[in-house]
C-alpha positions as CSV (number, residue, x, y, z in Angstrom):
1,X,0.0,0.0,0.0
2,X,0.7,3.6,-0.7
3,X,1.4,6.6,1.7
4,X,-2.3,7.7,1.0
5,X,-3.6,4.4,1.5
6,X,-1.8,3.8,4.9
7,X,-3.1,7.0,5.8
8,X,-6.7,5.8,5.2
9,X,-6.5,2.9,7.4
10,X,-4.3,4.2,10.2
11,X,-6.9,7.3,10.6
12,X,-10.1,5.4,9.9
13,X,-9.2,2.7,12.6
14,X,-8.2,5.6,15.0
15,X,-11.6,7.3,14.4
16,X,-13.6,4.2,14.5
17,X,-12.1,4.1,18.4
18,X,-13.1,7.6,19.0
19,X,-16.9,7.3,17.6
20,X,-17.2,3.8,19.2
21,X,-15.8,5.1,22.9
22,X,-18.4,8.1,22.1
23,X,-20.6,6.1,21.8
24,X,-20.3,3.9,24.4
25,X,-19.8,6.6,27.4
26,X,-22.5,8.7,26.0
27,X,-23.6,11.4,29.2
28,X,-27.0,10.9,31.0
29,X,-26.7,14.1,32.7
30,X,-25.2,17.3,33.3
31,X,-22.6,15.7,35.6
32,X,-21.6,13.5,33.3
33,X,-21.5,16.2,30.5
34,X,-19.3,18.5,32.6
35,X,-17.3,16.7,34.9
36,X,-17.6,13.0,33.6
37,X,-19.6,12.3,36.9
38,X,-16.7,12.9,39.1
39,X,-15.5,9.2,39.4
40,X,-12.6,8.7,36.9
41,X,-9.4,7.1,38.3
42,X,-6.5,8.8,38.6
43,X,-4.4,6.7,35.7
44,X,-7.1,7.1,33.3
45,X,-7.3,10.8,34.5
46,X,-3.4,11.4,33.7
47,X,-3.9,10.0,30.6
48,X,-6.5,12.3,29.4
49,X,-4.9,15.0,30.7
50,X,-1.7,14.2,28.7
51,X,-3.7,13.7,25.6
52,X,-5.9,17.4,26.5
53,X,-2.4,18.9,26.8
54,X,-0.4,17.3,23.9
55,X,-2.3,19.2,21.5
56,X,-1.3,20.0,17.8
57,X,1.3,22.4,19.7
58,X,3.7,19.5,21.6
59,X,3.2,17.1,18.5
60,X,3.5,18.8,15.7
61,X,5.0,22.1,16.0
62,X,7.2,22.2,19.5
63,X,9.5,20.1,17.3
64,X,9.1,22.2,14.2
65,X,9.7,25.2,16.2
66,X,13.2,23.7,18.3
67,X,14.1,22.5,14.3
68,X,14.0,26.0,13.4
69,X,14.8,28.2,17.1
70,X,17.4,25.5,17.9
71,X,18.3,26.5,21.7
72,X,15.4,29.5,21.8
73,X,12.8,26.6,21.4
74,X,14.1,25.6,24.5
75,X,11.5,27.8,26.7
76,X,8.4,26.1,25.4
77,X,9.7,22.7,27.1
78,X,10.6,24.4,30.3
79,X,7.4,26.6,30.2
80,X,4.8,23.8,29.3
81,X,6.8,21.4,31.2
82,X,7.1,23.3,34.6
83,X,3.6,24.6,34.4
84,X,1.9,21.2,35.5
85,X,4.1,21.4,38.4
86,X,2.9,24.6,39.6
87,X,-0.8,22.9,38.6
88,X,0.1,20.1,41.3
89,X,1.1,22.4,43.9
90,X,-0.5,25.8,44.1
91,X,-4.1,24.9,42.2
92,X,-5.1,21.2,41.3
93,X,-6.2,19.8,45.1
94,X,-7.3,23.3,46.2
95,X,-10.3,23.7,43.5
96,X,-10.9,20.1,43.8
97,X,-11.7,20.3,47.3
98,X,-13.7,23.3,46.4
99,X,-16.1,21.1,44.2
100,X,-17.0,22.7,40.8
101,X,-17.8,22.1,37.3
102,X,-15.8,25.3,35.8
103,X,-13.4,27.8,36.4
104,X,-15.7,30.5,35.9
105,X,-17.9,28.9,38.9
106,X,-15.2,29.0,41.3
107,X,-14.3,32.7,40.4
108,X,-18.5,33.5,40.5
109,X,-18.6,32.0,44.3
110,X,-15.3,32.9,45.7
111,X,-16.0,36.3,44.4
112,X,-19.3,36.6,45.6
113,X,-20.3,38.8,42.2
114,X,-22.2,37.3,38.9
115,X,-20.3,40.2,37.6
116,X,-17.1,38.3,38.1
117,X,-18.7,35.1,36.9
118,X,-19.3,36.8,33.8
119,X,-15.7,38.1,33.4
120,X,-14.3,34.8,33.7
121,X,-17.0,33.7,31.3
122,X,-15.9,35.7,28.8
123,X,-12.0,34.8,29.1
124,X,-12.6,31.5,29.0
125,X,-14.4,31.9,26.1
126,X,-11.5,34.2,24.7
127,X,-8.8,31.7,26.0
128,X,-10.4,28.6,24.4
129,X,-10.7,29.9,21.3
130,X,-7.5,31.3,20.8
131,X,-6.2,28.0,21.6
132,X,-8.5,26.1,19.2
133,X,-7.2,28.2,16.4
134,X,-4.0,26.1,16.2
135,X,-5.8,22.9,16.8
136,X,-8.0,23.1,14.1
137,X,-5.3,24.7,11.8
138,X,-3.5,21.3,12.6
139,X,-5.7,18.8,11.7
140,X,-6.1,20.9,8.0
141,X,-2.4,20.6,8.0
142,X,-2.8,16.8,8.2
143,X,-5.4,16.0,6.2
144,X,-4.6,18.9,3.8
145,X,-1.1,16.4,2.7
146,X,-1.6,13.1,3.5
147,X,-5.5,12.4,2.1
148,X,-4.8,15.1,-0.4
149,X,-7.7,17.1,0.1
150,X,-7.2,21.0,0.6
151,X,-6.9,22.7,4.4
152,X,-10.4,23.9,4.7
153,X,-11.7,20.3,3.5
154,X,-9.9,18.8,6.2
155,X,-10.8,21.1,8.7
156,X,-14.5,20.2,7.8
157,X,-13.9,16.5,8.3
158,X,-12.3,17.2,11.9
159,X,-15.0,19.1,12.4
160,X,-17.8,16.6,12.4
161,X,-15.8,13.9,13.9
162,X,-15.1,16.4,17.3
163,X,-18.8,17.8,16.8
164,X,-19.8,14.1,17.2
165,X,-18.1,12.7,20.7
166,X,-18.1,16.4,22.2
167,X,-21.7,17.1,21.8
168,X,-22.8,13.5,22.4
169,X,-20.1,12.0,25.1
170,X,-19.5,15.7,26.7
171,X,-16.5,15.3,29.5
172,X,-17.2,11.9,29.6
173,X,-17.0,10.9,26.6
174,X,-13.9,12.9,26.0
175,X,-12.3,11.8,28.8
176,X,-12.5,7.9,27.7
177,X,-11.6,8.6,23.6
178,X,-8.5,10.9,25.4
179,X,-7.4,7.8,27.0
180,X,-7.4,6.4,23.2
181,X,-5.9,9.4,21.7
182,X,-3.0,9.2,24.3
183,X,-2.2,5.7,23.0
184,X,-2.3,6.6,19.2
185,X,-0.6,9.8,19.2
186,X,2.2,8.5,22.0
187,X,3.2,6.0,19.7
188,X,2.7,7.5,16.5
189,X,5.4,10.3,17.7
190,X,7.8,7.6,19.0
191,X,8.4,5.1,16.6
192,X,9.3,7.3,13.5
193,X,12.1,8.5,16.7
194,X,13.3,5.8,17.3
195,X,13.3,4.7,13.9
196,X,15.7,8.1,13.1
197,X,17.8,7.2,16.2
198,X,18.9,3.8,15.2
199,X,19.4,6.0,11.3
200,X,21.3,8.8,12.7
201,X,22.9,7.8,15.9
202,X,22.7,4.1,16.2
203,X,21.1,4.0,19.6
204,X,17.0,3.0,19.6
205,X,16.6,5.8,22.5
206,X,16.0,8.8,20.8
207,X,17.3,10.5,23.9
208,X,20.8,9.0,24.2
209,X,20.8,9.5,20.1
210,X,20.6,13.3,21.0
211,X,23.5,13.9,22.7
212,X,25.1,11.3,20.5
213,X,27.6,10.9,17.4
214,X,27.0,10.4,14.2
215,X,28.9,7.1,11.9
216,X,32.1,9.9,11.6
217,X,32.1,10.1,15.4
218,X,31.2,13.5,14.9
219,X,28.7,15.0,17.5
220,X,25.3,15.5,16.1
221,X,24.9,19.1,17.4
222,X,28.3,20.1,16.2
223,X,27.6,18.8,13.5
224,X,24.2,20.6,13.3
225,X,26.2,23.5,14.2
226,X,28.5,23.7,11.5
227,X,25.7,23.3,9.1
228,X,24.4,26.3,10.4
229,X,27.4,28.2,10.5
230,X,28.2,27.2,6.0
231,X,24.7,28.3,5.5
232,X,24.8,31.3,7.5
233,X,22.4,31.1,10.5
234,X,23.0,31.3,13.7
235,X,24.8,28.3,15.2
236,X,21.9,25.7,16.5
237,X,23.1,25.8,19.9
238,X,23.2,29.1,20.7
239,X,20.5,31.6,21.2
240,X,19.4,34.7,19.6
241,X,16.5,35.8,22.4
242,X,17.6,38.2,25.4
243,X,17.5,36.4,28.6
244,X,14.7,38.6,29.9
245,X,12.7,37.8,27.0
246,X,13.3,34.0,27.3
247,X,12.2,34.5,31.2
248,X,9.0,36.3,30.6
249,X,8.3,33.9,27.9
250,X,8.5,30.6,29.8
251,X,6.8,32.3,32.7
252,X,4.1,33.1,30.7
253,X,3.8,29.5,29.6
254,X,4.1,28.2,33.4
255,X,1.6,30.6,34.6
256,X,-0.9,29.8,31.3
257,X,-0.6,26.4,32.2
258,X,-2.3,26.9,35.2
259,X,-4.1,29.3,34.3
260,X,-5.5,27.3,31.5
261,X,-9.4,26.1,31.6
262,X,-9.4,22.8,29.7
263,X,-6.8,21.8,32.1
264,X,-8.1,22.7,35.2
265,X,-11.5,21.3,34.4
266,X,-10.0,17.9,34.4
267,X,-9.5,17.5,37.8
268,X,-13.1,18.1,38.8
269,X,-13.4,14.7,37.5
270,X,-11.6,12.4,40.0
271,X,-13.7,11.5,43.1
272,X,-10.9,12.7,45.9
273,X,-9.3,15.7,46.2
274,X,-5.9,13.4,46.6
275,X,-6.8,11.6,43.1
276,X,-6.3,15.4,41.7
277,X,-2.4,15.0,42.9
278,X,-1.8,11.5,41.9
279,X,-3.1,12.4,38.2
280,X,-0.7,15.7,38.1
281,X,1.9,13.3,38.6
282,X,0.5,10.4,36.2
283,X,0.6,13.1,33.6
284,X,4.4,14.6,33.9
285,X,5.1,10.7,33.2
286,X,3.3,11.0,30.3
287,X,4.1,13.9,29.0
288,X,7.5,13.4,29.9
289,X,7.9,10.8,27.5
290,X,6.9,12.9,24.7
291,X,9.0,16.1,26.0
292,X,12.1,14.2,26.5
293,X,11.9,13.3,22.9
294,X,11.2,16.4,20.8
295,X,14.2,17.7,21.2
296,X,15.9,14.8,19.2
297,X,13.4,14.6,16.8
298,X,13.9,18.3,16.4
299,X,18.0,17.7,15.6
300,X,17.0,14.8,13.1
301,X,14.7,16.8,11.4
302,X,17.1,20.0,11.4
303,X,19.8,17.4,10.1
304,X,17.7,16.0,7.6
305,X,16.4,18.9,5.9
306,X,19.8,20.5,5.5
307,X,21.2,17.2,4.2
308,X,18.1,16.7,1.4
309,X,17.6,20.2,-0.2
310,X,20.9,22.5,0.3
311,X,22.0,23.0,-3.4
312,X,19.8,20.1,-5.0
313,X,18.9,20.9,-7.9
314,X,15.5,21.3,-8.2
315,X,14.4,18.8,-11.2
316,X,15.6,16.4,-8.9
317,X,14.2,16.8,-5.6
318,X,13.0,13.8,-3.8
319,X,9.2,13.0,-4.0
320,X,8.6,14.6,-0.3
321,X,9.6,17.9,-1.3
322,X,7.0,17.7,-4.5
323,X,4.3,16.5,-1.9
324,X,4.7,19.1,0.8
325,X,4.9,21.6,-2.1
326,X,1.5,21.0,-3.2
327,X,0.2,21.9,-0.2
328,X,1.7,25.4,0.0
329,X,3.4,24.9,2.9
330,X,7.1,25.0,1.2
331,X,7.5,26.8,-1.7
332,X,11.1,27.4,-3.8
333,X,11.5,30.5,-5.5
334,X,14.6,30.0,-7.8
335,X,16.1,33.9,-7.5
336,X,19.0,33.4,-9.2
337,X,18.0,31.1,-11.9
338,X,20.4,28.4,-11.2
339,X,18.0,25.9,-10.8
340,X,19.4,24.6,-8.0
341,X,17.9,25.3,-4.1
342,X,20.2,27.7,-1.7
343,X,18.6,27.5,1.8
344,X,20.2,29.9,3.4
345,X,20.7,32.3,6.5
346,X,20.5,35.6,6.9
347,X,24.5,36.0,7.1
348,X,24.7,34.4,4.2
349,X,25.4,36.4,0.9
350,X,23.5,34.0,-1.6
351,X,19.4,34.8,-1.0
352,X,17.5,32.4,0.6
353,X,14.7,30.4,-2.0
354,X,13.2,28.0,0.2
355,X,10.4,28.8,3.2
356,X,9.1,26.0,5.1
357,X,6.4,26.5,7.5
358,X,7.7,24.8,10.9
359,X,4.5,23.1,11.4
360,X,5.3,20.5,8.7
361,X,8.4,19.2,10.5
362,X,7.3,16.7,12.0
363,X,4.8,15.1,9.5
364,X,7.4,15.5,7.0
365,X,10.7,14.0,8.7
366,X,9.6,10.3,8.0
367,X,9.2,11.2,4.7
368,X,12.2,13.0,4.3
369,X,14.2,10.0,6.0
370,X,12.6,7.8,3.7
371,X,11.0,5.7,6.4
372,X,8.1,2.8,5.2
373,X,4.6,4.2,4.5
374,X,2.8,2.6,7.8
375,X,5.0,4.8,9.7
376,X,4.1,8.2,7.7
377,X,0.6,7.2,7.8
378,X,0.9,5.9,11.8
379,X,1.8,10.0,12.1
380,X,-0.9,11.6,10.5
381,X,-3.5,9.6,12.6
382,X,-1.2,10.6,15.9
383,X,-1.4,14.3,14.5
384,X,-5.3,14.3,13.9
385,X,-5.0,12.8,17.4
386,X,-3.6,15.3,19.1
387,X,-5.5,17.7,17.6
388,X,-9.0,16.5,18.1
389,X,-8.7,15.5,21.8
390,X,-7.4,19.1,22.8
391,X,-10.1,20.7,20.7
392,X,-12.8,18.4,22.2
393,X,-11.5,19.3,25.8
394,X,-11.3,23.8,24.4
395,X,-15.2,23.3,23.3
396,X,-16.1,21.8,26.6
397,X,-14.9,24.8,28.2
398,X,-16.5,27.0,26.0
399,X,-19.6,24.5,25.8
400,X,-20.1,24.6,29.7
401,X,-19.2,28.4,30.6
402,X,-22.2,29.0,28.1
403,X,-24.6,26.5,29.4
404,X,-23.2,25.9,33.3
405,X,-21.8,29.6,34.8
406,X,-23.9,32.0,32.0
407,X,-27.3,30.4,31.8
408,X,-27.9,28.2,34.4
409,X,-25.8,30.4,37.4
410,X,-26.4,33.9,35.8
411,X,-29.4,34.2,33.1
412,X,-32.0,31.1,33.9
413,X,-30.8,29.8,37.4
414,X,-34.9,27.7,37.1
415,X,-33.6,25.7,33.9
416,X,-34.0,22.2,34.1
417,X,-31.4,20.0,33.9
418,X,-32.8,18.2,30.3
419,X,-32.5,22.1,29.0
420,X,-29.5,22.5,30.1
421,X,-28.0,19.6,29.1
422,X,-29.2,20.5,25.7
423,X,-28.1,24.1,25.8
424,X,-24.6,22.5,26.5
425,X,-24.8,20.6,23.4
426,X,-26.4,23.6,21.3
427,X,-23.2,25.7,22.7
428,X,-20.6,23.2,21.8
429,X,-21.9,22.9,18.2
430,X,-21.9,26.3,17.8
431,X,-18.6,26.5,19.3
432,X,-17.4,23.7,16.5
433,X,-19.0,25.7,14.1
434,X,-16.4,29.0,14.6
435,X,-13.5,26.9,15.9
436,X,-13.9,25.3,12.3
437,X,-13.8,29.0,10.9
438,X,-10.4,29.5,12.7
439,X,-8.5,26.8,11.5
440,X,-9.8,27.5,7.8
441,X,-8.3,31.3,8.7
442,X,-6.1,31.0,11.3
443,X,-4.1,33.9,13.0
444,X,-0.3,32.5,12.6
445,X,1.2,28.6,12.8
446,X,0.3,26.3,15.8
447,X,2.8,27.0,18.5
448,X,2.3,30.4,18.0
449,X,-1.4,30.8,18.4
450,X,-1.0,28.7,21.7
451,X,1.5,30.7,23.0
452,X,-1.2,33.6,22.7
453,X,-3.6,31.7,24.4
454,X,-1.5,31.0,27.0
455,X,-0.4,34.6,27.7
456,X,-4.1,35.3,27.7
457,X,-4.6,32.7,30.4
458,X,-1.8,33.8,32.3
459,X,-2.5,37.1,32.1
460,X,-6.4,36.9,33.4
461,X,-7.0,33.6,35.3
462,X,-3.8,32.6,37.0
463,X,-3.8,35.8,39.3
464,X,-7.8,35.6,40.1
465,X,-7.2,31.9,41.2
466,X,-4.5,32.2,43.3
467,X,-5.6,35.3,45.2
468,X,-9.1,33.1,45.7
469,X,-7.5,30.1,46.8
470,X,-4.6,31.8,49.6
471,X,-6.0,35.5,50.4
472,X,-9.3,35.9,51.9
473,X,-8.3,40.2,51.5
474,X,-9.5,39.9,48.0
475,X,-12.4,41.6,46.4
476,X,-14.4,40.9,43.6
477,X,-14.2,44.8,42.7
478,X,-10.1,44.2,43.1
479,X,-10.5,40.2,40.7
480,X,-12.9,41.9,38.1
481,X,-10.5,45.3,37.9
482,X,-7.0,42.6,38.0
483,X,-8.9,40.0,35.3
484,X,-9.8,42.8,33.1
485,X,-7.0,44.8,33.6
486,X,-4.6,41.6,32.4
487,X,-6.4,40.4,29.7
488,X,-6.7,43.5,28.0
489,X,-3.6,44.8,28.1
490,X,-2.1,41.2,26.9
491,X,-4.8,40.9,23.9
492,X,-4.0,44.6,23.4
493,X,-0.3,44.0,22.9
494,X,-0.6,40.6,20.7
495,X,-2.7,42.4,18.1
496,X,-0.5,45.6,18.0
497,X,2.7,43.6,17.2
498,X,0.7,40.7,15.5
499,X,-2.1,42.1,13.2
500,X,-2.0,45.6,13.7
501,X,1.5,46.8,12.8
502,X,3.3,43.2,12.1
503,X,6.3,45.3,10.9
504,X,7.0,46.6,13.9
505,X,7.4,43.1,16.0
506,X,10.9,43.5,16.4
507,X,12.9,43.6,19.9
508,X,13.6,47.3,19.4
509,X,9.7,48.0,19.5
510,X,8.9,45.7,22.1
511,X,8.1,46.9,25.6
512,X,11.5,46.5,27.4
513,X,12.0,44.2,24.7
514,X,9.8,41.0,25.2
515,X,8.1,39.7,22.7
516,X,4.2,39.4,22.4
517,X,4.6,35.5,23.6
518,X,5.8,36.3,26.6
519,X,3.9,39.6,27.3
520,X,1.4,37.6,28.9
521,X,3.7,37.4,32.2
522,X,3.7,41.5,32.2
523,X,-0.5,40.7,31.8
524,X,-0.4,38.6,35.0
525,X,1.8,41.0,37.2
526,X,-0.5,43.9,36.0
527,X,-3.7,41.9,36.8
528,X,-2.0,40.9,40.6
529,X,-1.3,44.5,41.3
530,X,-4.4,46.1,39.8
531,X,-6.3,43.3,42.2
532,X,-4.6,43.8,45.4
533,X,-4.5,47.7,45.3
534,X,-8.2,47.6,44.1
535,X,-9.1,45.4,47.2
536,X,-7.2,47.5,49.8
537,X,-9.7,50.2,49.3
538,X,-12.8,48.6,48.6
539,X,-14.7,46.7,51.7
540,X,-13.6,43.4,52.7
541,X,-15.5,40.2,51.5
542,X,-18.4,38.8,53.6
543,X,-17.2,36.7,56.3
544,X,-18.7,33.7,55.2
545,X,-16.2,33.6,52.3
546,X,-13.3,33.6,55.2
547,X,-14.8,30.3,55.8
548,X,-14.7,29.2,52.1
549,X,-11.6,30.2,51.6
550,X,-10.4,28.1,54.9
551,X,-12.1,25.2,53.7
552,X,-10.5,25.1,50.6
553,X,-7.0,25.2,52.0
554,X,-7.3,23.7,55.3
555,X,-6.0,20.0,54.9
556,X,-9.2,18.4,57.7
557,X,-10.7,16.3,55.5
558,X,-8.0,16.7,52.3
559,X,-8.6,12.8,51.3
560,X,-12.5,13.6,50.2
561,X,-13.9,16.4,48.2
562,X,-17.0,17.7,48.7
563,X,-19.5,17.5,46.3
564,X,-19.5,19.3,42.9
565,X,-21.6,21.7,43.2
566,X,-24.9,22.1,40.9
């Protein structure tokens, strides 16, 4: 069988799970819809969370992007890396104890103020679809080259299959087709890496083959290195970024983490506030396995490129390059008429005629290393993976602010629970419905968009949280003022530097020069003070939410969780 073939049946299988696990955990009830009915063990919750948090970022475009950054790409693994371990410590137990379906629910009681529920509404709503963007701009990515249809077909086609087990399963159906999606896309990313290992280095661990030497003996990143160097970028192992930059940008990613909705949501679903802890840490092994790789797969696909188009000529380019062509994302403009390719840097004196878009990295490198066609397809199916289960967890979020915390706590508090349930599913078909819009006309490549979307989280959740879970000082006047005050000024500065004036997103313009990915950390330390100086002059919060507060944090009782609220 054929690439395209392969394709076919690795995806058709992996969907055939999905719908059949959809199926099969269908929700009864709005428990079920929003929190899975709160009794999912903890292995089974780590696994989902993995799979919610390996989204089209992690698989296909971290690697793409520390292909391209080399040693800048390095603050998306410690960002998304060391934000799950601020998620185990400072928030996971704490609004698990609390008992909740949302984020915007905790913020609307803690806060005493629909006003606030509202707010957090709102960024959610803002948050998730940001994020969903790069989702649903990967999946057209996928289908876009391997089933040879164009983007906005594909995106279509991922539509109806997330429109299908989100609207029917709701949290618990996506939490059992995450468990699937974990096992597909975990494989599907390490067996074309070890496969490259054992090409490249000789070694089957892709992490040992990293640090390794090639057949010469020579090491791979010096060897990467002076690649880099002939071709005139910047040597792979060194970076370009300022070191305050790189801080506030892997703050910003620690701080989104946590501050992240899809994320958080998952830990309403385990029935003991101590199951919350043991999935955090089921997760980093999970994830883990899949972080400690990209970096190597990253190398080999740096290596690879270099090695298959730098001065080939271009009537005889390998049958990957024609693929990927096709699909617009890498062109070759021949500027000096040689008819050969020059990939080159910027200190180079010969002009560059190749652009690849860094999201095609990783779908491309077995191709490029000429690895057999169950392996290509096996990576579009992880891909469309990764992809759909994040997406299914964003339009949950956005599904249950609308239905949970707007209509039911705020506009209709009499609603029954039949109409609500189906106002959930009307609001995440809706949802799917512009989420399908943004990947057809998405707002930059995947690891970009999330980084917005974290900066946005960062910048308006993380801060009201915290303050809710370890102050009792704070005012809803003081969360609404910080919330605002963050997300604004973070969504402000993305679409200045992004959309508004994209010429001018250079170090020199920047705000003490970091960049609009990492913005979102000055969004959070706004949002902090503009909340605390707000609720030193505003009158204190009732006294019975001293006792909330206290409840939340005080460990009597830590082993159970009280009931999710309705």
């Amino acid at each position: 069988m054929n690439v395209r073939a392969w394709t076919f049946v690795m995806v058709g299988l992996s969907f055939a799970l999905y719908i059949g696990i959809a199926v099969w955990s269908r929700a009864g009830s709005t428990r079920e819809f929003y929190v899975a009915g709160g009794g999912v063990s903890p292995l089974a919750n780590g696994m989902a969370t993995a799979a919610d948090w390996m989204s089209a970022a992690p698989f296909i475009s971290m690697a793409g992007l520390i292909s391209f950054m080399g040693y800048d790409g390095s603050v998306y693994l410690m960002g998304w890396t060391g934000g799950y371990v601020l998620l185990a410590l400072l928030l996971a137990p704490y609004l698990r104890k609390f008992g909740a379906y949302t984020v915007p629910d905790f913020v609307g009681d803690r806060y005493y103020s629909q006003t606030a529920r509202v707010v957090a509404v709102v960024c959610a709503i803002f948050v998730s679809f940001t994020y969903v963007a790069g989702q649903m701009r990967g999946v057209g990515i996928v289908f876009g080259r391997f089933l040879e249809v164009d983007v906005t077909t594909g995106v279509f086609i991922g539509m109806g299959i997330v429109f299908f087990y989100a609207v029917l399963g709701g949290m618990k159906g996506i939490t059992y087709t995450q468990v699937a999606q974990y096992c597909v896309l975990i494989f599907a990313f390490m067996v074309p890496a070890i496969f490259l290992s054992l090409m490249i280095a000789g070694t089957p661990i892709p992490q040992l083959g990293f640090g390794g030497t090639d057949a010469g003996g020579v090491g791979l990143l010096e060897r990467l290195d002076g690649l880099h160097r002939e071709l005139g970028f910047a040597p792979y192992t060194d970076g370009t970024k300022s070191t305050l930059d790189v801080f506030f940008i892997t703050a910003a990613l620690m701080v989104g983490t946590a501050g992240l909705p899809h994320v958080i949501i998952r830990f309403y679903t385990v029935p003991r506030v101590r199951d919350a802890r043991i999935s955090v840490g089921w997760a980093l092994i999970f994830i883990a396995v899949l972080y400690t790789t990209a970096p190597a797969v990253a190398v080999f696909a740096r290596t690879n490129l270099l090695h298959s188009v730098t001065d080939t000529p271009y009537a005889e380019v390998p049958a990957w390059f024609s693929n990927w062509e096709a699909t617009g994302l890498l062109t070759f403009e021949d500027l000096n008429g040689d008819g050969r390719i020059q990939y080159t840097g910027p200190a180079s004196s010969t002009p560059n005629e190749l652009q690849v878009d860094r999201d095609i990295m990783v779908l491309a490198n077995p191709e490029i290393a000429e690895l057999p066609d169950w392996v290509i397809g096996l990576v579009a199916a992880g891909g469309l993976a990764a992809a759909l289960s994040t997406a299914a967890g964003l339009l949950l979020v956005v599904s249950s602010s609308v239905s949970h915390d707007l209509l039911k706590r705020a506009l209709y508090p009499t609603i029954s629970e039949r109409g609500e349930l189906i106002a959930a599913r009307v609001a995440a078909g809706v949802a799917v419905l512009f989420a399908g819009y943004l990947g057809i006309d998405p707002p930059g490549f995947v690891g970009e968009v999330v980084a917005f979307a974290f900066g946005l989280a960062a910048s308006s959740f993380f801060p009201a949280i915290i303050l809710g879970i370890f102050t009792k000082r704070t005012t809803r006047e003081g969360a609404v003022a910080g919330m605002l005050t963050g997300i604004l000024f973070t969504a402000a500065y993305i679409v200045r530097f992004k959309f508004v004036s994209p010429e001018l997103n250079t170090p020199e313009h920047w705000l003490l020069g970091i960049s609009p990915e990492g913005i979102g950390t000055v969004g959070m330390l706004l949002n902090f003070a503009v909340a605390l100086g707000v609720s030193a002059v505003t009158p204190r919060p009732p006294s019975a939410i001293g006792y909330m507060v206290d409840r939340i944090r005080v460990p009597k009782g830590a082993g159970e969780a009280h009931e999710i609220q309705a």
